[in-house]
C-alpha positions in Angstrom: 66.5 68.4 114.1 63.1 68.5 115.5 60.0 66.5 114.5 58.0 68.0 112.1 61.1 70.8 111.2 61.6 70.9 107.5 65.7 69.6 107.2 68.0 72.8 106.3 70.3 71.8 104.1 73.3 74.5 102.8 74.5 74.2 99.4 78.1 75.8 98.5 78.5 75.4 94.2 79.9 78.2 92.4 78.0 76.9 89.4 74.7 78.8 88.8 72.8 75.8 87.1 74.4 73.2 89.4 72.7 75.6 92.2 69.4 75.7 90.4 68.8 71.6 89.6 70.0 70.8 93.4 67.6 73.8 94.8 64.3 72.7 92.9 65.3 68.8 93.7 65.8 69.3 97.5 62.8 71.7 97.8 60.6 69.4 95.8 61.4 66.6 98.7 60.7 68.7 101.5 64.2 70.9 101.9 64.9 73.9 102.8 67.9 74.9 100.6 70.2 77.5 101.4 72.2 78.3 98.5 75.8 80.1 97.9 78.7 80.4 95.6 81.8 80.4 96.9 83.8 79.3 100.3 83.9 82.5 102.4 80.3 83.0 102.1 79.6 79.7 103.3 81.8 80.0 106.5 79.2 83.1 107.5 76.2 81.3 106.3 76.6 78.0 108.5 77.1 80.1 110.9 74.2 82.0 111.1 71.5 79.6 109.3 72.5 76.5 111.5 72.4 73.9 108.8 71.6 70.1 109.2 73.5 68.6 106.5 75.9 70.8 104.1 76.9 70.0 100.8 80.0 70.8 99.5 81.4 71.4 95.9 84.9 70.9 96.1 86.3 72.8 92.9 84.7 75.9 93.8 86.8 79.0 93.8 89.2 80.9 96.4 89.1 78.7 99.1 88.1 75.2 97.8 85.7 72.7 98.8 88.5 71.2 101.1 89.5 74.0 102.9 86.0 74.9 103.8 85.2 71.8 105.2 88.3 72.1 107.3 87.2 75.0 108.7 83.8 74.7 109.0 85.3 71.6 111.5 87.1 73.9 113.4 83.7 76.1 114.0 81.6 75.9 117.4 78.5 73.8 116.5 79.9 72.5 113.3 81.6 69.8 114.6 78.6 67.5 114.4 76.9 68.6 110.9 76.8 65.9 108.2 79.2 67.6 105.3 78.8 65.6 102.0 81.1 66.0 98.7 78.9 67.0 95.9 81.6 66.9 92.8 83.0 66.0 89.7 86.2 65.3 91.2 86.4 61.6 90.8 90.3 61.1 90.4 92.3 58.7 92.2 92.6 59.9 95.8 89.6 63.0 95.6 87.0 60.7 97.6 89.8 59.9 100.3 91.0 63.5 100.2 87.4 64.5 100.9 86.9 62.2 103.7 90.5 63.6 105.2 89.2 67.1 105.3 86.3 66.2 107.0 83.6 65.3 104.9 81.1 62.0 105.6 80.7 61.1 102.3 80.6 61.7 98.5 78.1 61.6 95.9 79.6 61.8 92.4 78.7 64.4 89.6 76.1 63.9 87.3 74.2 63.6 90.3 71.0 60.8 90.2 67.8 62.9 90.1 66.0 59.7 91.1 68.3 58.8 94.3 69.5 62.1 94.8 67.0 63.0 98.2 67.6 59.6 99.5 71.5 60.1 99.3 70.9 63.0 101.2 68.3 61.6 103.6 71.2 58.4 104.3 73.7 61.1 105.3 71.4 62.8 107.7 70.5 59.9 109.7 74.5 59.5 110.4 75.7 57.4 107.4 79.3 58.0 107.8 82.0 56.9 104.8 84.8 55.3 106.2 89.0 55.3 104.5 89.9 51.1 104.2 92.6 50.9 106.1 94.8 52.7 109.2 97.9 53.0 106.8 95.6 55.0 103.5 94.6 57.1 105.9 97.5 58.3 107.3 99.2 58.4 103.1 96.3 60.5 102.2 96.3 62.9 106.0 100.1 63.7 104.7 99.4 64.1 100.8 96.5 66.8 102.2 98.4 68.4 105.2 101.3 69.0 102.0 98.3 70.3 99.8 97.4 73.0 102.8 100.2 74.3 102.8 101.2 74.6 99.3 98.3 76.0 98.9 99.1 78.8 101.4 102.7 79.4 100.3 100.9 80.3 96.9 98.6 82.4 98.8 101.5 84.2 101.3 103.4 84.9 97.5 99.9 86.6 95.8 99.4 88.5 98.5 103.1 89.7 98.4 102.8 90.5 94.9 99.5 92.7 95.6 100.9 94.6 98.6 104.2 94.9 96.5 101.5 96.3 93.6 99.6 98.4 96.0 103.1 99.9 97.1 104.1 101.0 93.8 100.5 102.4 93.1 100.6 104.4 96.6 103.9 106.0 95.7 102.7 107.0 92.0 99.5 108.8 93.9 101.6 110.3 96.6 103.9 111.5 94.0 101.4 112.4 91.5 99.3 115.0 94.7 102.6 115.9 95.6 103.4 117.4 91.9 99.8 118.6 91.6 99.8 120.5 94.8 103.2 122.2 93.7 101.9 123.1 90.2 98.4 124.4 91.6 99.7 126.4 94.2 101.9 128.6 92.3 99.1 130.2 90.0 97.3 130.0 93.5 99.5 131.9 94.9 99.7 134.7 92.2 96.2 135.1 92.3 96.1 135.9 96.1 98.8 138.3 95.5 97.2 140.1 93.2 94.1 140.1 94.7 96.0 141.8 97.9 97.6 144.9 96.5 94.5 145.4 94.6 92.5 145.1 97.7 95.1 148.3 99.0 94.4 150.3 96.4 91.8 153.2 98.3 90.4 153.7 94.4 88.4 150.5 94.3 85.0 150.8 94.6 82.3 149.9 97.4 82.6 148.0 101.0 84.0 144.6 101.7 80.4 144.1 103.6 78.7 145.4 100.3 77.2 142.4 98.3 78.1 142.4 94.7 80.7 145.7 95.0 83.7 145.3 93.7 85.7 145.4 96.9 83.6 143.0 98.1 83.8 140.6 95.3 88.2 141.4 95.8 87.3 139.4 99.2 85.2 136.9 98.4 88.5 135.9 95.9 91.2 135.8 98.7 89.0 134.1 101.2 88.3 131.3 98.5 91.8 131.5 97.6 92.7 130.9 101.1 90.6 128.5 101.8 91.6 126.2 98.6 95.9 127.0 99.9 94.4 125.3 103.1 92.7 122.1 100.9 96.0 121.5 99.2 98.6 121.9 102.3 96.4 119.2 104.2 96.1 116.6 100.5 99.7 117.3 100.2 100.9 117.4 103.7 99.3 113.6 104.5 100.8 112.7 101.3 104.4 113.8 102.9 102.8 111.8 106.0 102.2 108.6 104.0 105.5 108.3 102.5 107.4 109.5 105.5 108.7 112.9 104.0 107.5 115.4 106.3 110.3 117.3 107.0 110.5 119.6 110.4 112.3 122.9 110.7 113.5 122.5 114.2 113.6 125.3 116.6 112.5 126.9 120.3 108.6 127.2 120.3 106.7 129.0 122.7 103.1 127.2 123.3 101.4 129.7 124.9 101.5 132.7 121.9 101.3 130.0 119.1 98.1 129.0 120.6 96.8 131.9 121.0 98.1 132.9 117.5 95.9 129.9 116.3 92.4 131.5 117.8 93.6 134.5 116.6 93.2 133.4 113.1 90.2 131.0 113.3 88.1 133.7 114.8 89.1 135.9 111.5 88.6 133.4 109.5 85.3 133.0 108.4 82.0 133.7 109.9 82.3 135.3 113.8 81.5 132.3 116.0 79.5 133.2 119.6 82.2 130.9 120.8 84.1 131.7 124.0 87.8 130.6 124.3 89.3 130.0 127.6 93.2 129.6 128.4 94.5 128.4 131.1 98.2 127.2 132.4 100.0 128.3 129.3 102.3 131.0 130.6 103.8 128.2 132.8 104.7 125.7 130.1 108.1 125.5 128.9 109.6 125.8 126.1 109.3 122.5 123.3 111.1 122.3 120.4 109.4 121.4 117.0 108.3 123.4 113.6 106.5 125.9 114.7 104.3 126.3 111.6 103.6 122.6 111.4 102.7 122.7 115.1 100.6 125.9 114.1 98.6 123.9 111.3 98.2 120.8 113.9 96.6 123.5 116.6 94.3 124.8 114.4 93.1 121.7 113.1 92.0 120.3 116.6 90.9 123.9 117.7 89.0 124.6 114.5 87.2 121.1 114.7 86.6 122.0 118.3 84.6 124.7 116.9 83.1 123.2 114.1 81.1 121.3 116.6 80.1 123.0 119.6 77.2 125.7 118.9 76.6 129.0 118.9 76.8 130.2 123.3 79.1 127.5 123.5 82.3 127.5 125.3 86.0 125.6 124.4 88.9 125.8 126.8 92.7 125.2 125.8 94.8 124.1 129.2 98.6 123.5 129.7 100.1 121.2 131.8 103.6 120.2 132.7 103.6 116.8 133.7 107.0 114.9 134.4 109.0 115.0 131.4 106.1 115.9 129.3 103.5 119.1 128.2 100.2 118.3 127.6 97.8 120.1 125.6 94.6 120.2 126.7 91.6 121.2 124.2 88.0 120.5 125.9 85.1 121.8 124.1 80.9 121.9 125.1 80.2 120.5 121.4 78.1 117.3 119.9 80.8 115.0 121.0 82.0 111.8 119.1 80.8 108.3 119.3 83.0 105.8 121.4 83.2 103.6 118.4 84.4 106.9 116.0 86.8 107.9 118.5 90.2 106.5 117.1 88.5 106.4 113.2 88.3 110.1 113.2 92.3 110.4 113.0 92.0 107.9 109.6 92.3 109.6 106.1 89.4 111.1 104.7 86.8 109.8 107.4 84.1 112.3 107.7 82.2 111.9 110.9 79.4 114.4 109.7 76.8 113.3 106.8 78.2 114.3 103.4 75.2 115.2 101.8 74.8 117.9 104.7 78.8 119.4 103.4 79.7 122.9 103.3 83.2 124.6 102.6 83.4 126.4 106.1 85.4 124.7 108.8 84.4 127.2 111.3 80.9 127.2 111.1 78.5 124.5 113.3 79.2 120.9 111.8 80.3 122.5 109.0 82.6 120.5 106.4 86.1 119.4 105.6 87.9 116.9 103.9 88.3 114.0 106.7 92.3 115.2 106.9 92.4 117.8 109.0 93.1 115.5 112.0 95.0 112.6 110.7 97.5 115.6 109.5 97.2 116.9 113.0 98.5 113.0 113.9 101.3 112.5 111.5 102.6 115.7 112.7 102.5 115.5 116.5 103.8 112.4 116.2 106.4 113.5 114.0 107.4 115.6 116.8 107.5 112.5 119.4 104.2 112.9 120.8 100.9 111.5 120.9 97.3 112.8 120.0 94.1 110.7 121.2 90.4 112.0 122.2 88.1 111.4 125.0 84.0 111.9 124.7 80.9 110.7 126.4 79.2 109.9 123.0 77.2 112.4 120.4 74.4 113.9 121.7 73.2 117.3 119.4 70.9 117.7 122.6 73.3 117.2 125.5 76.3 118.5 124.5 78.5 116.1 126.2 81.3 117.5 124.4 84.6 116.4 123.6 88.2 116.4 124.8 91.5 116.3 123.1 95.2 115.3 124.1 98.4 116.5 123.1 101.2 115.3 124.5 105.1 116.6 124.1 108.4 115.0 125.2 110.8 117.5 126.7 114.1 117.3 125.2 117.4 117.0 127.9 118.1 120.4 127.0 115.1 121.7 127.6 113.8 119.7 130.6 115.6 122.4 133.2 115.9 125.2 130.6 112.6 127.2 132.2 108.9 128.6 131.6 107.8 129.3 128.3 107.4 133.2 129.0 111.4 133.4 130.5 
C-alpha cells in the first residue's frame, strides 16, 4: 500500500446490519470499505478491487467463509493479502479451522467497537496467528481436507437432483409443445383447406391484389395460415430434436431439384425479393440419401435466412461440391454478415441475432423476423442425417456487406459412393 493511500479493506458478511456497523466503523478510521454478501461475489470483487486486508465471515452462505478463503489463496495476487475471520463461530476447532484455510487471524463476534480499527490495523502490518504445535496442525489440515469434500459430495448430489429435476421438467415441455402442435394444427389445417377451395370458386368477388376484397382477404388467411403451419413445425420439430425423436423417412434424394424446389417457394412466398439466385455444380452431385422433406425444411431455413439478410440488388449463390466421400453444400450470400463471436450462437434455440423490438412476421423480407429456430432445426436435422452445418463471415457490417457463408456437409453412403451423378 502506498503512503498516503487510504487502506481498502473488502468485507464478505451476508448479514445486512453486520455490513452496516463494520462499513461506518472502518470508514470512520480512515477505510475504504468494499462491502458484499456472499462468497462468489467476493471471488470477483478481490479480484477486480485489489484489496489490502479482507475480512471474512465464515457462516455466510453457498460457499462458506472457508472455502473462500481457500480460493481466494489459489488466486494470482492473493497470495499475499491479510484475510482475517470476522465470526461468531467460536467452537472448539473454528479458530484453527480458519487458520487451516488460510486465514491470518480471527477476531470474535460481538466485535469491540473500541479496538476494532486497531485489530484491523495489527493484521495489516503482517500480524500473522500461528496453530501451537506441528501435530494440531496437521489433526485439524485432515479434519478440513474431510470437511471439503463432504462438502462437495453434498454439492455433486444437489446438483444431481436439479439436473435429474430439470430432466423431468424438459420432457413435460417437450411433451406438452408436442401435444399442442398436434391439437393446433388440425383446426389449422381445416382452415387452410377451406380457405383453398373457396379461393377456386370463380364466383368470389374482387382481386387477390385488391385491398379489402373478398378474394383478397381469402389470401391474406392462407398466407397467415401458412405462415403459423411453419411456426409450429419448427417449435415442434426442435422439440423432436431435444428429445431425440426426429424420425427420418429414408430414401434417394436428388440435391440439385430439391434445391431448386426450395427457391422456388421462398421466392412465392411472401414479398418478391430483387434478390438474384445463382446455382452452380448441382447437376454433378450425386445422389444422398436422407428425408427429403426434412432436408427440404433445412434448405429453406439457411436459404431463406440467406435472404432475410442481404438487401434489395443483392445477390446469394448455392454451389455443389463432391469432395472425397462427402457433398458439400455451399450457400454464400452478399448480406449484413454475422459477428465472429455470434457465429456458433446463431444455431442455439431461440437466439435472435436481430433486435427484437425491430420484429416482423416475414422471414423473407430484409432483417425481417423469426423465432431464433429456424437454424438450430436446420442443425438437429443435418446432423441427423450424419452431417455437419457451421458458418463462415467477416463480421456485420449493414454498410459493407461482407456477407456470409454457410456449410453443409453429407456423408455418402457405400452404396452410393460409385452409384453416379445426381441427374443419371
Amino acid at each position: 500500500m502506498s503512503q498516503g493511500k487510504q487502506p481498502q479493506v473488502l468485507y464478505v458478511e451476508d448479514d445486512p446490519a453486520s455490513r452496516a456497523l463494520v462499513q461506518r466503523i472502518l470508514q470512520a478510521d480512515g477505510y475504504r470499505v468494499e462491502a458484499v454478501g456472499d462468497g462468489v461475489t467476493a471471488l470477483e470483487v478481490a479480484q477486480r478491487v485489489q484489496p489490502d486486508i479482507i475480512l471474512m465471515d465464515i457462516n455466510i452462505g453457498g460457499l462458506d467463509g472457508y472455502e473462500v478463503t481457500t480460493r481466494l489463496r489459489s488466486l494470482e495476487d492473493m497470495g499475499e493479502v491479510p484475510i482475517v475471520a470476522v465470526t461468531a463461530a467460536s467452537l472448539h476447532g473454528d479458530r484453527e479451522r480458519a487458520l487451516i484455510a488460510g486465514c491470518d487471524g480471527y477476531i470474535a463476534k460481538p466485535i469491540d467497537v473500541d479496538c476494532f480499527p486497531d485489530q484491523v490495523r495489527s493484521y495489516m502490518d503482517g500480524l500473522k496467528e500461528q496453530i501451537e504445535s506441528p501435530e494440531e496442525e496437521a489433526a485439524h489440515l485432515k479434519a478440513y481436507s474431510q470437511r471439503l469434500v463432504k462438502r462437495l459430495e453434498e454439492k455433486v448430489h444437489q446438483l444431481q437432483e436439479a439436473h435429474a429435476q430439470l430432466q423431468r421438467v424438459d420432457k413435460m415441455k417437450t411433451d406438452f409443445i408436442l401435444l399442442a402442435s398436434h391439437e393446433l394444427r388440425t383446426p389449422l389445417t381445416s382452415i387452410y383447406g377451406y380457405v383453398q377451395i373457396l379461393l377456386q370458386q370463380s364466383e368470389i368477388p374482387g382481386d387477390p391484389e385488391e385491398q379489402g376484397s373478398p378474394k383478397q382477404m381469402l389470401h391474406a388467411i392462407a398466407d397467415a395460415s401458412e405462415r403459423l403451419h411453419r411456426v409450429f413445425d419448427e417449435i415442434r420439430n426442435v422439440s423432436l430434436i431435444d428429445a431425440d425423436r426426429l424420425d427420418l423417412a429414408q430414401e434417394l434424394v436428388k440435391l440439385e431439384p430439391l434445391l431448386r424446389a426450395v427457391v422456388d417457394d421462398l421466392q412465392s412466398f411472401g414479398r418478391t425479393r430483387d434478390i438474384e439466385i445463382e446455382f452452380e455444380g448441382l447437376s454433378d452431385l450425386p445422389i444422398i440419401r436422407g428425408d427429403t422433406q426434412r432436408l427440404h425444411e433445412a434448405f429453406w431455413n439457411v436459404i431463406s435466412n440467406a435472404m432475410k439478410y442481404t438487401p434489395d440488388g443483392g445477390r446469394i449463390q448455392i454451389e455443389g461440391r463432391r469432395i472425397e466421400e462427402t457433398v458439400h453444400i455451399i450457400i454464400e450470400d452478399e448480406g449484413v454478415g454475422i459477428p465472429p463471436e455470434e457465429q456458433e450462437r446463431i444455431f442455439d434455440r431461440f437466439y435472435v441475432l436481430e433486435d427484437t423490438s425491430l420484429h416482423r412476421s416475414s422471414k423473407t423480407d430484409f432483417k425481417g423476423g423469426g423465432l431464433g429456430l429456424g437454424l438450430p432445426v436446420t442443425k438437429g436435422i443435418i446432423e441427423a442425417h450424419g452431417g455437419k452445418v457451421w458458418v463462415e463471415s467477416e463480421g456485420y457490417d449493414e454498410e459493407k456487406l461482407p456477407g456470409s457463408t454457410f456449410h453443409i456437409l453429407f456423408p455418402l453412403t457405400d452404396a452410393l459412393r460409385d452409384e453416379g451423378r445426381g441427374d443419371s
